[in-house]
C-alpha positions in Angstrom: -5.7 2.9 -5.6 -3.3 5.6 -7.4 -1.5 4.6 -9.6 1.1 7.1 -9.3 4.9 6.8 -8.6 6.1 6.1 -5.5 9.1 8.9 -4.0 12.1 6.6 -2.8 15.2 7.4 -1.1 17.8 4.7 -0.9 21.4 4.9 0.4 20.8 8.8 1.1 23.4 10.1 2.7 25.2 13.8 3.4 27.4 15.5 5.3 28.6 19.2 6.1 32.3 20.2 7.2 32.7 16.6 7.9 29.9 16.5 10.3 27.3 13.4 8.6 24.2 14.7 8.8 21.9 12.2 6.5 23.3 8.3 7.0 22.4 5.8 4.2 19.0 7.0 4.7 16.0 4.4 3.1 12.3 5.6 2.7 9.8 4.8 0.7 6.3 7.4 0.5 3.7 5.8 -1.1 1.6 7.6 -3.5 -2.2 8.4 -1.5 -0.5 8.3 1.8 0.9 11.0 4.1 4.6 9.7 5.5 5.5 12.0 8.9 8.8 12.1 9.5 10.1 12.7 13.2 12.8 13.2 14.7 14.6 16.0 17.8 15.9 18.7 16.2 19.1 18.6 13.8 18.4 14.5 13.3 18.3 15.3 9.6 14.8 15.9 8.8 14.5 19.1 7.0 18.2 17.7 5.3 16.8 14.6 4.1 13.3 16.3 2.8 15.9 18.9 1.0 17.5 16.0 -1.0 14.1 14.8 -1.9 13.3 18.3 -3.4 16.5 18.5 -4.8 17.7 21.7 -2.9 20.5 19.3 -1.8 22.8 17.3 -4.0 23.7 14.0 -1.9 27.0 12.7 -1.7 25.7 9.4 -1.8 22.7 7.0 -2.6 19.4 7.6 -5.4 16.4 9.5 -5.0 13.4 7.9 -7.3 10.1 8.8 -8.6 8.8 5.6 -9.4 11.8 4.2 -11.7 12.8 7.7 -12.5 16.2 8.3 -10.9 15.8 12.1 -10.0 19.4 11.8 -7.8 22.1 9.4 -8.1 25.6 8.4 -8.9 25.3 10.2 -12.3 22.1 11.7 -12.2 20.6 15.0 -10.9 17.7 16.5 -12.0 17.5 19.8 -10.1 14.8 21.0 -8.7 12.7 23.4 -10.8 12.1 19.9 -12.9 11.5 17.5 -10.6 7.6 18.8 -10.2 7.6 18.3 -6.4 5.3 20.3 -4.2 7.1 22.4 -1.2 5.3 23.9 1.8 7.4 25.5 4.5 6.2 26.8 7.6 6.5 30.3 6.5 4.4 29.8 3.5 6.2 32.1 1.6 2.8 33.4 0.0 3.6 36.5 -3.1 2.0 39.5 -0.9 1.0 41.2 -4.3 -1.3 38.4 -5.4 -4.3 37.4 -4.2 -5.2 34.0 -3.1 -6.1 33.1 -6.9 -3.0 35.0 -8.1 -0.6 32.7 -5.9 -2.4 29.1 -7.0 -2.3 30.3 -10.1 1.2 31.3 -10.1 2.4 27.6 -10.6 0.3 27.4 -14.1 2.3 29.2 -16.2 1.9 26.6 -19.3 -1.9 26.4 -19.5 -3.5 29.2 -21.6 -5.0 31.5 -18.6 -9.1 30.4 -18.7 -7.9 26.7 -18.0 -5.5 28.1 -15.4 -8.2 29.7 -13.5 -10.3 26.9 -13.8 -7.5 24.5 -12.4 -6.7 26.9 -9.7 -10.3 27.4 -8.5 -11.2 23.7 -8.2 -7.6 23.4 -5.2 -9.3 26.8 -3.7 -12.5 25.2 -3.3 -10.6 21.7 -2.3 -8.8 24.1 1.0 -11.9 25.5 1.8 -10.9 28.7 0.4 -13.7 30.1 -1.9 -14.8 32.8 0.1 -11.1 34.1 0.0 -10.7 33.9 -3.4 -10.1 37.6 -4.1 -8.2 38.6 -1.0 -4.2 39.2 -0.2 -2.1 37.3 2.0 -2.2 40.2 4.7 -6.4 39.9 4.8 -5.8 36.2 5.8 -5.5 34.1 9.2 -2.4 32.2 9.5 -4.4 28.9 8.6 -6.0 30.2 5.8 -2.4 31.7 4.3 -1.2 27.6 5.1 -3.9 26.5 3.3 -3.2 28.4 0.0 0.5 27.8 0.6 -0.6 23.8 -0.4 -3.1 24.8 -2.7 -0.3 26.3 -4.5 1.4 23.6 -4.7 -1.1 20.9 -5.8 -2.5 23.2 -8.3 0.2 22.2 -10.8 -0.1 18.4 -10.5 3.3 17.2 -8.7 4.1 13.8 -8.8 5.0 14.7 -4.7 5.1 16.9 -2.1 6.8 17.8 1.0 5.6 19.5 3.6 7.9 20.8 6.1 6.7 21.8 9.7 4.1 23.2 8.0 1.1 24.0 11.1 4.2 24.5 13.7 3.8 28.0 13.0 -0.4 28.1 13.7 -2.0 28.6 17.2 -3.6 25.9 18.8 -7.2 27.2 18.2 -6.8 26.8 14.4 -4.1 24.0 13.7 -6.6 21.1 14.2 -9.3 22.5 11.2 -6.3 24.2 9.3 -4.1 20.9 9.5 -7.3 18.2 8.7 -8.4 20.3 5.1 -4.7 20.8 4.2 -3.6 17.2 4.6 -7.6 15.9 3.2 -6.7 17.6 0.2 -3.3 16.2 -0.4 -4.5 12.8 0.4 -7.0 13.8 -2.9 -4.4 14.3 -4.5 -3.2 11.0 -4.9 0.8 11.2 -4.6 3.3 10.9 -1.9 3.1 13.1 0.4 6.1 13.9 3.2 5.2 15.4 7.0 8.2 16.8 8.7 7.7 17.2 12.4 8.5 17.6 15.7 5.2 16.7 17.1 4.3 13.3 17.8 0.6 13.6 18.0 0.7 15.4 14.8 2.2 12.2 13.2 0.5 9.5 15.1 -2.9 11.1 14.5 -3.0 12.1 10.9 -0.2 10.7 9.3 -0.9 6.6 7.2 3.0 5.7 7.7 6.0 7.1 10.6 9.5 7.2 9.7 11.7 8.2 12.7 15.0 9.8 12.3 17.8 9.7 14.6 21.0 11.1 13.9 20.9 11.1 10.6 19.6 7.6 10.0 15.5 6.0 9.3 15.5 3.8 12.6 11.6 2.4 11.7 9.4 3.4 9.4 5.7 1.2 9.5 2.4 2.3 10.5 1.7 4.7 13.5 0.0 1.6 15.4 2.7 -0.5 15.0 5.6 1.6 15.2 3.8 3.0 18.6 3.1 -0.5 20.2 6.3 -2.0 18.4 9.4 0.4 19.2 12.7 -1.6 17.6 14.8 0.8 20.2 14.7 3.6 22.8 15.3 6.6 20.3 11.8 5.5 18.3 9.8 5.1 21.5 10.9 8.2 23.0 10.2 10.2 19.4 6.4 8.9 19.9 5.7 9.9 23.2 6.3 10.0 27.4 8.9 6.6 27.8 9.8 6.0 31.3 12.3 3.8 32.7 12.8 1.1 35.8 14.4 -1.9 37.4 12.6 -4.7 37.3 13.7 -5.9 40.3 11.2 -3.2 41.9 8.1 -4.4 40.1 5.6 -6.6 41.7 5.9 -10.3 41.5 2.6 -10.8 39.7 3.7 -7.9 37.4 7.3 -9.6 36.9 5.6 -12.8 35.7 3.1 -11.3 33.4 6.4 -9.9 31.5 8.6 -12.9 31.5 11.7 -11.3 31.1 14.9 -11.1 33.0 15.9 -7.9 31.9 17.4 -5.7 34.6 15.9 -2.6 32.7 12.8 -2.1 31.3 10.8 1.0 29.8 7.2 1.8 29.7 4.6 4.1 28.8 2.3 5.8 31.6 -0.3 3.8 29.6 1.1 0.7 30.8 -0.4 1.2 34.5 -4.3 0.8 34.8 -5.9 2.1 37.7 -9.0 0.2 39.0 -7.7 -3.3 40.4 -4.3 -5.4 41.6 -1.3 -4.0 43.3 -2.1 -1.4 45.9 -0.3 1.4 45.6 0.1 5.0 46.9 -0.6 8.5 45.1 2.7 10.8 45.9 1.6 13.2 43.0 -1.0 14.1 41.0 -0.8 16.2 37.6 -3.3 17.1 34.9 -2.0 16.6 31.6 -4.6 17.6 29.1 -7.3 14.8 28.5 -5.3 12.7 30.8 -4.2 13.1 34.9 -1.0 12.1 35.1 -0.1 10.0 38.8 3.3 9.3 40.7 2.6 6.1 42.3 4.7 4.8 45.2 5.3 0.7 44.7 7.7 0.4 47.4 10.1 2.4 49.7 12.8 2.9 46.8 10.2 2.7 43.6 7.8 5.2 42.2 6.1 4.4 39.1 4.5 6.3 36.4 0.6 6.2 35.3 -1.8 8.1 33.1 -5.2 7.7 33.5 -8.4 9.5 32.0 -9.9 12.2 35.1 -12.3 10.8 37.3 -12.5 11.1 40.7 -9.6 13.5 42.5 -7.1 11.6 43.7 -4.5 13.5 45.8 -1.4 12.5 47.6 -1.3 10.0 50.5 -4.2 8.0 48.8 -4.3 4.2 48.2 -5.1 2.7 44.6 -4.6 -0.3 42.9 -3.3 -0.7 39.8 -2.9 -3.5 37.0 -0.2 -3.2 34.3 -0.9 -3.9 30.4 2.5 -5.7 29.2 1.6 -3.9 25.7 3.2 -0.9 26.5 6.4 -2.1 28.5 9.3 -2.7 26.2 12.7 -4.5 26.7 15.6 -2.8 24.5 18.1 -4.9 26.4 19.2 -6.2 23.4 19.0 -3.0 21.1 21.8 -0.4 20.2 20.0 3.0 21.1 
């Protein structure tokens, strides 16, 4: 277990030409663990991480390493000595040095041998020995990500914040590029903060999910239980396809499996099962990566949603039953977003 500070945020809050951008924001990142934070675009992300850093001064609420106020009412350390790690999705690499001369770059107060030999042991951590002695220009883009963090653990932060930091890599390299970057930073033994967009990216390789939504933390738990546990529409939706229908058109046995006399409920493709039960008919078919997506007619005015792994081709005007798994339909009836 570390036994290094955790990075709070409590009360954040900040707004631009009047416009509230970051609303009494609360999240804790514990130290070992990478926190993705997701959100749609301008719902305060890259706002909130900038208050962390402190690139942002907040009008309100307390930013804390541990019990170290680094923001607050009459506090603010800026950011050159709050020794937090920032990765962008440019990278921002010095094209003059090489990848040594950029992990290095951070190690300005240890005599140069022990700089070196600091520097060399987050090269070899990325994967990055072999590229040791060459420029940003003789790198691939995940290999120039990968020195971008290196850079920043070199120096020991007591955090870091990454911010769409594999957005920016094709698909072909992301997965390797993304798994050594975020291996190492889990090494490293301090919180660690995963802005993105993508919800695979956070369900897959991040230990806690905080979702944003117009300005405020809506959830924040584990990616299992914030996936099977929504609290409203807006955090279902960030993690994935959410689909919506009337109850009234479900199928008595389905209706009774719920229990619920909602008018509306929502569910994920997940939620229909195709094997056994209702019989219904294929309208559509779609492949959708590792899944086949179906459009399945229940009735003359309902047409429900399914995902199931490819197996046989089904194609439209076919008859298949399906079985629904009340995990994955939710009732927000009761819920503000």
């Amino acid at each position: 277990m570390s036994q290094n500070p955790s990075l709070t945020a409590q009360g954040l809050s900040r707004s631009f030409s009047g416009r509230t951008v970051v609303d009494r924001a609360d999240l804790t990142i514990n130290s070992g663990q990478v926190t993705a934070l997701i959100g749609p675009s301008g719902s305060g992300k890259t706002t909130l991480l900038r208050m962390l850093a402190g690139m942002e001064t907040p009008d309100a609420g307390t930013v804390r390493s541990g019990e170290e106020i680094l923001s607050g009412p009459h506090t603010f350390i800026p950011i050159e000595k709050r020794r937090i790690g920032l990765v962008f999705q440019d990278f921002a690499l010095f094209p003059h040095l090489s990848v040594l001369g950029n992990v290095m770059f951070g190690l300005h107060h240890l005599p140069k041998p022990d700089r070196v030999i600091q520097a060399d042991i987050w090269i070899e951590r990325l994967g990055l020995a072999h590229r040791r002695d060459a420029y940003p220009h003789q790198l691939s883009g995940g290999e120039q990500q990968r020195t971008a963090i290196a850079r920043a653990l070199a120096p020991k932060p007591v955090a870091i914040l990454l911010d769409e930091p594999f957005s920016g890599l094709d698909p072909a390299m992301r997965d390797q590029a993304r798994a050594a970057a975020l291996e190492a930073v889990r090494a490293a033994e301090i919180p660690a903060l995963l802005v993105t967009h993508d919800a695979a990216e956070a369900l897959v390789h991040s230990d806690q999910i905080a979702v944003i939504h117009e300005g405020r933390i809506l959830q924040s738990d584990t990616p299992e239980t914030i996936y099977r546990s929504p609290n409203s529409i807006a955090v279902a939706r960030a993690l994935g396809p959410l689909h919506e229908i009337a109850a009234s058109s479900l199928p008595d046995a389905w209706r009774a499996q719920l229990g619920t006399g909602s008018e509306t409920l929502h569910y994920r493709p997940e939620a229909i099962r195709i094997g056994e039960g209702v019989a219904c008919t294929v309208t559509r078919t779609r492949l959708a990566g590792p899944t086949t997506q179906l459009d399945l007619k229940l009735s003359e005015t309902a047409t429900i949603v399914a995902a199931c792994q490819p197996g046989r081709a089904l194609a439209a005007g076919e008859t298949v039953r399906a079985s629904l798994n009340p995990d994955f339909v939710f009732d927000f009836s009761d819920k503000p977003l």
